[in-house]
N, C-alpha and C positions, 0 to 999 in steps of 0.2 A: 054356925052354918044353919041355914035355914032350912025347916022340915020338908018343902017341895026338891029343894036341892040333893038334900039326902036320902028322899025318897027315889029320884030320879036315878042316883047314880047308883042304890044296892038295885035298882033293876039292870041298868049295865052290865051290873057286875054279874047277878043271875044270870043274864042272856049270854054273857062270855063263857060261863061256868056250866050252864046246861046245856047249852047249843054249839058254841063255836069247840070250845074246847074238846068235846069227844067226836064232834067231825072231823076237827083237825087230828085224833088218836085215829080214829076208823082211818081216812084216805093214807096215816101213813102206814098202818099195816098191812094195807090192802097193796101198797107201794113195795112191802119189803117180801109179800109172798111171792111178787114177780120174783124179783134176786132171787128168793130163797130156792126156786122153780129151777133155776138156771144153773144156780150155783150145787144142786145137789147131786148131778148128773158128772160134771165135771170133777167133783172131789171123790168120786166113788170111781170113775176111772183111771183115777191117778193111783190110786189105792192098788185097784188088779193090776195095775201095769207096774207100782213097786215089789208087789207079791212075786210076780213071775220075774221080773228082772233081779231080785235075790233071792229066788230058787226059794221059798218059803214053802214048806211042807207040814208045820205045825206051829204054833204060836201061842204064847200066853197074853190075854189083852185081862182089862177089865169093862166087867158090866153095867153101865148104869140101872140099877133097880127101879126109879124113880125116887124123886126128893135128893140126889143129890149121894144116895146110899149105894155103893159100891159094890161089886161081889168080883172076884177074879177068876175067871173061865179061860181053861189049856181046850184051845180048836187042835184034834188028833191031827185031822187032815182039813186043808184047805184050798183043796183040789176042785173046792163046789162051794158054792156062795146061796144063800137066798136073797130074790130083789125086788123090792114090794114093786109090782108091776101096776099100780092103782086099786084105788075101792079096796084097802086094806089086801089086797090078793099078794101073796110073793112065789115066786118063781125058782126053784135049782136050777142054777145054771153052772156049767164048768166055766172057768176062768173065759176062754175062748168065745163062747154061749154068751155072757154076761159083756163083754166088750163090745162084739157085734149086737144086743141088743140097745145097748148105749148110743152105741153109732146110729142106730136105725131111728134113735129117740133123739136123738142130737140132733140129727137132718132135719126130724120133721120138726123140732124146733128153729133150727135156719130156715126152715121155711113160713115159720110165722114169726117171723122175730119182729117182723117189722109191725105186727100185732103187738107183740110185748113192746116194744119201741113206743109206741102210742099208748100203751095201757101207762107206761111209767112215765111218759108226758103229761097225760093227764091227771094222774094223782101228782105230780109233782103242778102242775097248773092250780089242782084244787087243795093243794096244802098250801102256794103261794097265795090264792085268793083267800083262804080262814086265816093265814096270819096276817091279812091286811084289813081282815074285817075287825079281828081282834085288835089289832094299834088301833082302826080307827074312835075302835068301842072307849081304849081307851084314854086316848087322846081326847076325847068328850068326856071323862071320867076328870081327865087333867085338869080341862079347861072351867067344868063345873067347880070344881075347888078351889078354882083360881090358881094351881101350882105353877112356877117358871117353867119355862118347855126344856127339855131337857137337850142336852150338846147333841149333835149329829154324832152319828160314828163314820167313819171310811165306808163304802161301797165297797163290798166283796161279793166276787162269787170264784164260788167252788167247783173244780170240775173232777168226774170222777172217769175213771179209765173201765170199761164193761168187756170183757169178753164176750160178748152171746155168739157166734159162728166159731167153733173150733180155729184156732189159726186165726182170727180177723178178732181188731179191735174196733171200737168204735167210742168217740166221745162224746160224753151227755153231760149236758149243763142243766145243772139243780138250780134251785129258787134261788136269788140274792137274799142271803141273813141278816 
């Protein structure tokens, strides 16, 4: 292979590796802190509402330390909760306290959902655009080598099923893979 060829194509390969590639890392995290947003409110309600519908009044759980390092803690009573209410701030709340605060955080998430609906259009938009920049990169990586093109695969897409409105679903359609 010839030295302009090879010079041409470890720049590709740079431009995929410095550029595309941790764009396309950033838009999909910035894509899963929506979900993560959504989905934290939901699993924590489920939780006080298993509490109180088996009359739970003490419990053994374990702790995660950080790393993965365990420690096992008896809650006496669990008649009261703390619940990071933002900006690191958390809150006592009784079972009751703690539900209607959820609900009140719930709503006003139903009422921007269709914010969050468009935040995860768009990072799914701009993950679909960096993986196309990426084939194209390198599909001119392909073609500089002269390699055969490689077989098509089937057309898929994926759809995933989102609860964001307590009670209502809604369907959202991810990038084609």
């Amino acid at each position: 292979m010839e030295l302009f060829t090879q010079q041409k194509v470890q720049r590709y390969e740079e431009f995929v590796d410095r550029c595309l590639k941790p764009d396309l890392q950033r838009a999909i995290d910035e894509r899963d802190k929506v979900f993560e947003q959504q989905k934290i409110f939901a699993d924590l309600r489920r939780n006080i509402e298993n509490l109180e519908k088996n009359s739970v009044t003490s419990l053994r759980t374990l702790v995660n330390l950080g790393s993965e390092v365990y420690l096992q803690a008896e809650v006496p009573k669990t008649q009261h909760i703390f619940v990071d209410v933002g900006l690191e701030f958390h809150v006592e709340f009784t079972w009751f306290e703690a539900l209607n605060y959820i609900q009140k955080r719930e709503e006003t998430i139903a009422k921007t959902w269709l914010i969050y609906f468009r935040q995860i259009d768009e990072y799914n938009q701009s993950i679909a655009s960096i993986k196309a920049q990426i084939k194209l990169v390198l599909e001119g990586i392909r073609e500089l080598l002269q390699l055969p093109a490689e077989k098509s695969l089937p057309e898929r897409n994926f759809l995933c099923l989102l609860s964001i409105i307590p009670d209502h679903s809604s369907l959202v359609s991810f990038e084609q893979l």
